[in-house]
DSSP file (Angstrom, degrees, kcal/mol; ACC not computed):
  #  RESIDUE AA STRUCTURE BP1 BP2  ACC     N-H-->O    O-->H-N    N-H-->O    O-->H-N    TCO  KAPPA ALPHA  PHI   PSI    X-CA   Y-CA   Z-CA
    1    1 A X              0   0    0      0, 0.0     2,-0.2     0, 0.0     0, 0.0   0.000 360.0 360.0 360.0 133.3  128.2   74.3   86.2
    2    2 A X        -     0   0    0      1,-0.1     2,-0.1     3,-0.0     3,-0.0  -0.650 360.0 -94.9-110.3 178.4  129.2   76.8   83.0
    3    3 A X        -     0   0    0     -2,-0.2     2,-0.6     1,-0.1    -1,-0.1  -0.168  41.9 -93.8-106.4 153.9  132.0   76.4   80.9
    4    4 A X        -     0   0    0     -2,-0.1     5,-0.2     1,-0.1    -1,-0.1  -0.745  52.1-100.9 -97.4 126.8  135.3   78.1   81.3
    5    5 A X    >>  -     0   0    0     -2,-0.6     3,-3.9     3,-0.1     4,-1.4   0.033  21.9-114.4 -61.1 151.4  135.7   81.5   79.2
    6    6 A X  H 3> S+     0   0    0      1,-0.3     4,-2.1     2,-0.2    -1,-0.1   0.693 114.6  55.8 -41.9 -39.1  137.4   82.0   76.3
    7    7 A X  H 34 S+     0   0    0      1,-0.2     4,-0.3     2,-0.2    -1,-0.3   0.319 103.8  52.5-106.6  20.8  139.7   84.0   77.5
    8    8 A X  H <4 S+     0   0    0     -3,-3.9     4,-0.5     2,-0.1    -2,-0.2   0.708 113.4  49.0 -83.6 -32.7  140.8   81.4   80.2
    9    9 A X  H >X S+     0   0    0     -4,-1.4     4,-2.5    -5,-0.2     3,-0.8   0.882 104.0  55.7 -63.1 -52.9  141.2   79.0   77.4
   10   10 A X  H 3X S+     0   0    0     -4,-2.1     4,-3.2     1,-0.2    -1,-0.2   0.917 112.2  48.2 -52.1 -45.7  143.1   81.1   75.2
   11   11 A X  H 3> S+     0   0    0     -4,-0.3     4,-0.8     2,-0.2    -2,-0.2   0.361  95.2  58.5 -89.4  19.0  145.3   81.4   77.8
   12   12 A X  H <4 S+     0   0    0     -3,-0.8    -1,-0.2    -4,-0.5    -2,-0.2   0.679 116.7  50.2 -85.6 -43.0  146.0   78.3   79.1
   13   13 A X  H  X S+     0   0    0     -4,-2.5     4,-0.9     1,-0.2    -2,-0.2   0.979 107.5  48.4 -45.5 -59.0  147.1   78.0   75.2
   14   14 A X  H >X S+     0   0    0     -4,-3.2     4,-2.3     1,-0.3     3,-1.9   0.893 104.8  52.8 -44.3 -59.9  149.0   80.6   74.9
   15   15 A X  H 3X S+     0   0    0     -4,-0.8     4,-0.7     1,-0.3    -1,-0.3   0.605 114.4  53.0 -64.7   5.3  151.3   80.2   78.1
   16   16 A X  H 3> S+     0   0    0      2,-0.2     4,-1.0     3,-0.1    -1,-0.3   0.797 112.1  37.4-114.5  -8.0  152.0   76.5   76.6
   17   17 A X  H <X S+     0   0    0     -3,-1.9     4,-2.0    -4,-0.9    -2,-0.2   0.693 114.6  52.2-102.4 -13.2  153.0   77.3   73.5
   18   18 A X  H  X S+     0   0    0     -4,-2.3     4,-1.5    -5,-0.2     5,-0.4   0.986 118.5  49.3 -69.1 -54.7  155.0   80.6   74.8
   19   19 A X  H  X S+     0   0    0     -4,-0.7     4,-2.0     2,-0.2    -2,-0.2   0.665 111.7  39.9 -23.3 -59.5  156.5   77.5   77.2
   20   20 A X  H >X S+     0   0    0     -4,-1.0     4,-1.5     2,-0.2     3,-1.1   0.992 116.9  57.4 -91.4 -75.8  157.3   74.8   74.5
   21   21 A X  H 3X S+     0   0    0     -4,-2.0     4,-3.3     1,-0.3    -2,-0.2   0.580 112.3  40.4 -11.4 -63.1  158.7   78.2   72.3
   22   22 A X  H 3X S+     0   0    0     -4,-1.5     4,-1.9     2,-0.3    -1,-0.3   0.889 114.3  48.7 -75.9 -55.2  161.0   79.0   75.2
   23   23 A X  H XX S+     0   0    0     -4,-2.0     4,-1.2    -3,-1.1     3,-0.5   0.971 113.6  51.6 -59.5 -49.1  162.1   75.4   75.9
   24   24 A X  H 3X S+     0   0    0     -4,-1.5     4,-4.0     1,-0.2     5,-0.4   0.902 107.6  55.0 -31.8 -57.7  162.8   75.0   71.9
   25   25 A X  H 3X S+     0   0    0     -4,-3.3     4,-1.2    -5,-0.3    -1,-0.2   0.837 101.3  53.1 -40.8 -57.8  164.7   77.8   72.0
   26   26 A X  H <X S+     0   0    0     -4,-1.9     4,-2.0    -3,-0.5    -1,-0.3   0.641 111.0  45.5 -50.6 -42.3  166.8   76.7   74.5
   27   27 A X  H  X S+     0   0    0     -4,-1.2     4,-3.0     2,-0.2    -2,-0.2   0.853 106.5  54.3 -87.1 -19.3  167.8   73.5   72.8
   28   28 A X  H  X S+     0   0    0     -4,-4.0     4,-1.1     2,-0.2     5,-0.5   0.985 113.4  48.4 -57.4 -30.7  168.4   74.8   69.4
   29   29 A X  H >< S+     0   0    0     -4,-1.2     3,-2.5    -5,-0.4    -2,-0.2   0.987 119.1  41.0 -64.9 -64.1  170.9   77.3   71.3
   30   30 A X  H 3< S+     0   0    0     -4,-2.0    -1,-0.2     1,-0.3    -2,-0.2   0.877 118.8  40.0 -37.8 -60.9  172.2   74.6   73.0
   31   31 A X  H 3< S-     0   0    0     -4,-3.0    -1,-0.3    -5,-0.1    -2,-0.2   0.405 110.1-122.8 -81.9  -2.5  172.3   72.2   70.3
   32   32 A X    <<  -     0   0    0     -3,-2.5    -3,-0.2    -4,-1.1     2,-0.2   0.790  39.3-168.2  30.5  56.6  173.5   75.1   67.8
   33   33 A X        -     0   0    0     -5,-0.5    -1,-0.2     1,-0.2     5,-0.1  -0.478  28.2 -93.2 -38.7 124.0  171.0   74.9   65.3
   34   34 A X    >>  -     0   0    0     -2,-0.2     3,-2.8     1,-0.1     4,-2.1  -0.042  31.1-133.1 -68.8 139.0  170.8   76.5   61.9
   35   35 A X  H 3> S+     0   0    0      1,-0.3     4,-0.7     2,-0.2    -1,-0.1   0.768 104.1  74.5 -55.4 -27.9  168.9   79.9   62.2
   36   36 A X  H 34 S+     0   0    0      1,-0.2    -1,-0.3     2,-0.2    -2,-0.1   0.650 102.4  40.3 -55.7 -27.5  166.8   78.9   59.1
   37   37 A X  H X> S+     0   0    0     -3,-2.8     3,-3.1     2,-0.1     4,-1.0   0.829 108.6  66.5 -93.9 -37.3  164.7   76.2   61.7
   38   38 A X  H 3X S+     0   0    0     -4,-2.1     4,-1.1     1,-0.3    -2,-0.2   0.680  85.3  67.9 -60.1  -7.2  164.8   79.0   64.5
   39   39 A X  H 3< S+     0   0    0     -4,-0.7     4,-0.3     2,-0.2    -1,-0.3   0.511  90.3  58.8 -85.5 -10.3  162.5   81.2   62.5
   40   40 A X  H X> S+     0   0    0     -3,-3.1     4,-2.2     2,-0.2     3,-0.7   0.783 101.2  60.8 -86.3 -34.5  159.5   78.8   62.9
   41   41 A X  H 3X S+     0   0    0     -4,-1.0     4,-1.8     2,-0.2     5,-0.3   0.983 106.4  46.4  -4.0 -78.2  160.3   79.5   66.6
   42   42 A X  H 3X S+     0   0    0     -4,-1.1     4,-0.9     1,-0.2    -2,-0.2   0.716 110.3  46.9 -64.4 -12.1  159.6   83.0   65.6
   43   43 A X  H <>>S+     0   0    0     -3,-0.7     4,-2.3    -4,-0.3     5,-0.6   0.859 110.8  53.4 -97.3 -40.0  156.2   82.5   63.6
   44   44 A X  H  <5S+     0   0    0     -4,-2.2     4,-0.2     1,-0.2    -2,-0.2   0.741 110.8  46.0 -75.1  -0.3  154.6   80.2   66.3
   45   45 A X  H  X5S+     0   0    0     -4,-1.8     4,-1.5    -5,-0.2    -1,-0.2   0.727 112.0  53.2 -95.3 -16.1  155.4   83.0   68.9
   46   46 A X  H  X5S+     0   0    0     -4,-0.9     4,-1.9    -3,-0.4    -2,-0.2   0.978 106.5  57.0 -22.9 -76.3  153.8   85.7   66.1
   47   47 A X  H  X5S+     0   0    0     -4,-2.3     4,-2.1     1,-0.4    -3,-0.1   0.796 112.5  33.2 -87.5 -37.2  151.0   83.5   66.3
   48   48 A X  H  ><S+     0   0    0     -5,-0.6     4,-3.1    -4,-0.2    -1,-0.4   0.977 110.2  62.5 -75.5 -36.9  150.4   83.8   70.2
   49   49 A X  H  < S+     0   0    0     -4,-1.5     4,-0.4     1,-0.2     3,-0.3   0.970 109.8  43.4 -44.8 -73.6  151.4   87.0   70.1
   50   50 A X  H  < S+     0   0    0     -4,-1.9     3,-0.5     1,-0.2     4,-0.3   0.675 111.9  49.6 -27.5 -45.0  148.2   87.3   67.8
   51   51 A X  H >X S+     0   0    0     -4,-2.1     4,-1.7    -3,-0.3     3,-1.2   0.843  99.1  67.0 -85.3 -43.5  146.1   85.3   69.7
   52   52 A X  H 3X S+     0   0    0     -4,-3.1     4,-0.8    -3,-0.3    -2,-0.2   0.684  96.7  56.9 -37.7 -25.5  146.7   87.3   73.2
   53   53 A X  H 3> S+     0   0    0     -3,-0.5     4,-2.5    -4,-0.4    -1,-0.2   0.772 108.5  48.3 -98.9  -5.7  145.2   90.2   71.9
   54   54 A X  H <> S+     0   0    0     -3,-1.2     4,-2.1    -4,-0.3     5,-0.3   0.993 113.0  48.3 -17.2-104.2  141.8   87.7   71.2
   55   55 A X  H  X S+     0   0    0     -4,-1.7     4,-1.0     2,-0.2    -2,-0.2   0.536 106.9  54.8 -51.4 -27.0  142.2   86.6   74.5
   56   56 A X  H >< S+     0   0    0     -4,-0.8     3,-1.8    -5,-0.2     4,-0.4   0.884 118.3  35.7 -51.8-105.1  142.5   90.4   75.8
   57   57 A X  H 3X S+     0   0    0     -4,-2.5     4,-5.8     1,-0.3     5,-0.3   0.650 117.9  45.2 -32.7 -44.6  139.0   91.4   74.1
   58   58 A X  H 3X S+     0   0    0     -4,-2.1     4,-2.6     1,-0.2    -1,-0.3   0.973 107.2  57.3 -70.4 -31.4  137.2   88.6   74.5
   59   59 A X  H << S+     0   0    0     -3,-1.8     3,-0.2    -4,-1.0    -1,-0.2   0.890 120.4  38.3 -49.2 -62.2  138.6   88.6   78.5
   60   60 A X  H  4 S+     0   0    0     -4,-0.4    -2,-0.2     1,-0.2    -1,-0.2   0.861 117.3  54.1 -34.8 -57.4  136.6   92.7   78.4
   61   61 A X  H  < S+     0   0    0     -4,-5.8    -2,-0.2    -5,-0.1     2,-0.2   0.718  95.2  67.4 -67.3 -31.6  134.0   91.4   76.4
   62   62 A X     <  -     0   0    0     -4,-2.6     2,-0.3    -5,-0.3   -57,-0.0  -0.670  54.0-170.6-100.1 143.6  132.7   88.5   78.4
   63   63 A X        -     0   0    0     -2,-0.2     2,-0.1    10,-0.0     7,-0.1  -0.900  16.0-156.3-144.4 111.9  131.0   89.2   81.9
   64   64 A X        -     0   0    0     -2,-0.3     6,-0.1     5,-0.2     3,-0.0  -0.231   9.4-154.5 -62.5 148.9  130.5   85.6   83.6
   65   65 A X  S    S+     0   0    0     -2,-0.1    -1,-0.1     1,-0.1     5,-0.1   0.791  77.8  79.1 -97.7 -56.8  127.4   85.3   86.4
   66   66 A X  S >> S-     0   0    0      1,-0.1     4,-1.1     3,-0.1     3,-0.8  -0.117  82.6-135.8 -78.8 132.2  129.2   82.3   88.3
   67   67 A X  H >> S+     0   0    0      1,-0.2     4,-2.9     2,-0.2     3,-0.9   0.871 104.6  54.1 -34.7 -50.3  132.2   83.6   90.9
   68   68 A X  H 3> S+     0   0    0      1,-0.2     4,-3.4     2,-0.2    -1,-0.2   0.919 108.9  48.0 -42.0 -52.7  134.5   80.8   89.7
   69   69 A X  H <4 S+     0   0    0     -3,-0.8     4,-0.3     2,-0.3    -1,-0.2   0.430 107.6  55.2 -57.5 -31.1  133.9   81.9   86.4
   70   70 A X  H <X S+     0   0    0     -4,-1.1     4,-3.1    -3,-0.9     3,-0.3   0.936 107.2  48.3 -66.2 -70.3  134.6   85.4   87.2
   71   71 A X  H  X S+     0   0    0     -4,-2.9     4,-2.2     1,-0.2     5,-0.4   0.956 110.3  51.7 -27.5 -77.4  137.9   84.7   88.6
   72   72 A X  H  X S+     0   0    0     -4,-3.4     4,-1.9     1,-0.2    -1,-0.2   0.735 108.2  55.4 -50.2 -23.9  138.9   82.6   85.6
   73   73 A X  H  > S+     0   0    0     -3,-0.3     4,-2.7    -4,-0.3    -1,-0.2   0.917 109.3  42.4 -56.4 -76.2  137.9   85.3   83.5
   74   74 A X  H  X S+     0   0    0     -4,-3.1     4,-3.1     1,-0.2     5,-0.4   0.966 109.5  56.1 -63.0 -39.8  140.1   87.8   85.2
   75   75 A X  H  X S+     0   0    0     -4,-2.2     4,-1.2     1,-0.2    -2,-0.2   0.968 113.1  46.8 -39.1 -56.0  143.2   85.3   85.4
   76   76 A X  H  X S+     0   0    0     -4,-1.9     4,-1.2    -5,-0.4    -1,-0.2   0.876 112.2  47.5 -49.6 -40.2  142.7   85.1   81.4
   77   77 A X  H  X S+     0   0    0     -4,-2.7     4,-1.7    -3,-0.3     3,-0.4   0.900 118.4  39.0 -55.3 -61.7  142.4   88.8   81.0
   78   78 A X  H  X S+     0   0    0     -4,-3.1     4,-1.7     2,-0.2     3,-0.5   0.991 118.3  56.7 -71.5 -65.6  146.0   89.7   83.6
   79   79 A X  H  X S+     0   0    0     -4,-1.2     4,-1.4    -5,-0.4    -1,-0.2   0.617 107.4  40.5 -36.4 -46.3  147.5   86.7   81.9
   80   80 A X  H  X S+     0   0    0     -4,-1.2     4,-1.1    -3,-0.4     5,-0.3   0.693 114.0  52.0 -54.0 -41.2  147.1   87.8   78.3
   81   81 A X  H  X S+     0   0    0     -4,-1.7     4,-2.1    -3,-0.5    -2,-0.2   0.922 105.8  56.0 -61.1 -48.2  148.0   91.0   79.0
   82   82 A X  H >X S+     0   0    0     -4,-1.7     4,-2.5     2,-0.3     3,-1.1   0.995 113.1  38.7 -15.9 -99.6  151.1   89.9   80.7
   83   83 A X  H 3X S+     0   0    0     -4,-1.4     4,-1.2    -5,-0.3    -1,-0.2   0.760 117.6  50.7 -67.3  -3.8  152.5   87.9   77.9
   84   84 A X  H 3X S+     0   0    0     -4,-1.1     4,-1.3     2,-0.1    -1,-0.3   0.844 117.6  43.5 -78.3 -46.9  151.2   90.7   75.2
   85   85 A X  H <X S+     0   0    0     -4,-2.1     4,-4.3    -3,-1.1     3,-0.4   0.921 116.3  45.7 -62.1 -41.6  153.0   93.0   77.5
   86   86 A X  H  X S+     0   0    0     -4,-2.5     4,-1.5     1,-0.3    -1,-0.2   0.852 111.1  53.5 -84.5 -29.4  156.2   90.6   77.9
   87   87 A X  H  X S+     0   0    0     -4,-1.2     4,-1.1    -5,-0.4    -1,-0.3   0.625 103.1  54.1 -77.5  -2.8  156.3   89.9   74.4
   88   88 A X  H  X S+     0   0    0     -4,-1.3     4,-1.3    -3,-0.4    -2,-0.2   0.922 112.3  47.5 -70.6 -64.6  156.4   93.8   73.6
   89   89 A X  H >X S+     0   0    0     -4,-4.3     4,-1.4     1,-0.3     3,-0.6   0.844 113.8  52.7 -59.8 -47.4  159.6   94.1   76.1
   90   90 A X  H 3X S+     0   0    0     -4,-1.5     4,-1.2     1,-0.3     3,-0.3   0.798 107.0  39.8  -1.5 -77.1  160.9   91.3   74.4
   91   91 A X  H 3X S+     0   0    0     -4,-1.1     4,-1.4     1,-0.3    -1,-0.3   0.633 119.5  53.8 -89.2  -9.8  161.0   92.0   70.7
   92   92 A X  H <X S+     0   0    0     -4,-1.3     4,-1.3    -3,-0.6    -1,-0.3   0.734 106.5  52.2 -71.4 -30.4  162.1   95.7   71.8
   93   93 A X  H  < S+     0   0    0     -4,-1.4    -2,-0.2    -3,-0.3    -3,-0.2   0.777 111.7  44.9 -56.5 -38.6  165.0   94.4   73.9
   94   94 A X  H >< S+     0   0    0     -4,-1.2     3,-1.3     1,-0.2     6,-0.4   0.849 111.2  53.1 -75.3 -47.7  166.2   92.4   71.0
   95   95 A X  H 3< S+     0   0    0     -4,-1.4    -2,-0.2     1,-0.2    -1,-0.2   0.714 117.9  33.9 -73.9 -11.6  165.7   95.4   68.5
   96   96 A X  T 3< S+     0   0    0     -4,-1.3     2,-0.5     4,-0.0    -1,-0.2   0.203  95.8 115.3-107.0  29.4  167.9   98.1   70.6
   97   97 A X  S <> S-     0   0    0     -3,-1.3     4,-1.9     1,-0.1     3,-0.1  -0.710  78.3-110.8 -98.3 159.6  170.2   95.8   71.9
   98   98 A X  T >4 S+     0   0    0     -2,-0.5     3,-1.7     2,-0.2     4,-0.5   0.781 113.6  52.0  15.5-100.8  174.1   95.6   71.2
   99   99 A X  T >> S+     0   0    0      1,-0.2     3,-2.4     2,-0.2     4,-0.9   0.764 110.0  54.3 -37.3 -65.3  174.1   92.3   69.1
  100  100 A X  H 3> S+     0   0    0     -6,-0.4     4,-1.1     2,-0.3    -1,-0.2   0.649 107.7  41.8 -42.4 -45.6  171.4   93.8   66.8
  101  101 A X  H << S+     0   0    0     -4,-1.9     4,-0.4    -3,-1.7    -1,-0.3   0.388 114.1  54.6-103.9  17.3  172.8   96.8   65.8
  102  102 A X  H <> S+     0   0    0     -3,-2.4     4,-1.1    -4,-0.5    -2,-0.3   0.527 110.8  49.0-103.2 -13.4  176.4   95.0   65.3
  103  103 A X  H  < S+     0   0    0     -4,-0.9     4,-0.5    -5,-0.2    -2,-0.2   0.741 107.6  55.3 -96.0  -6.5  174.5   92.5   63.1
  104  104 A X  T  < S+     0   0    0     -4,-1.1     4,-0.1    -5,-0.2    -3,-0.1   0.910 109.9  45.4 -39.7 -55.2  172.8   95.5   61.0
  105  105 A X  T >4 S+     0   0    0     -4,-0.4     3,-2.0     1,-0.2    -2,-0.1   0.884 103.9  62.5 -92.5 -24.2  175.9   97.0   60.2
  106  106 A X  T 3< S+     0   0    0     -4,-1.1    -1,-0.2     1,-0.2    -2,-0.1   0.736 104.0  53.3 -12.1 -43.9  177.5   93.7   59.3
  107  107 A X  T 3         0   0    0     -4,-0.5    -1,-0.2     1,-0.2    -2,-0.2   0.707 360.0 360.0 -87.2 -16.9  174.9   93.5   56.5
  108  108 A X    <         0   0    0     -3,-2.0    -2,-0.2    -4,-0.1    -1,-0.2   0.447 360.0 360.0-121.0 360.0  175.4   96.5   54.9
């Protein structure tokens, strides 16, 4: 029995800390929370953001013998990519939307 690849591991992380991120999110919105807290929100999703593209290489890099092992492999690979991918759409949605460029001109 071999060990489960890195880049199933990474992404078993990832999707739990994008998860707990998401849930956070949701109560600070709820709970109206000062933006000053919400921005550690934003560096621990940085920090997966970071780590997905890890879990992309090493997911290329690694070629597993046993089938199980294959599989998990590719699940790690689609998975990362996926939430590299989703966080892309994301942080682009936020920067052309509406709200964003009425709090731009706000500032200046």
């Amino acid at each position: 029995m071999t060990k489960k690849p890195a880049s199933f591991k990474i992404f078993i992380a990832i999707i739990s800390i994008t998860a707990l991120v998401f849930l956070a999110a949701t109560l600070f919105s709820y709970y109206r929370i000062d933006k000053k807290y919400t921005m550690i929100l934003a560096f621990c999703m940085f920090v997966a953001f970071a780590f997905t593209t890890i879990g992309i290489y090493t997911g290329f890099k690694e070629k597993p013998d046993e089938n199980k092992a294959k599989i998990q492999n590719r699940v790690g690979l689609v998975g990362n990519m996926l939430i590299f991918l989703f966080t892309i759409g994301l942080m682009a949605f936020v920067s052309l939307s509406k709200r964003a460029e009425d709090s731009k001109q706000s500032c200046y």
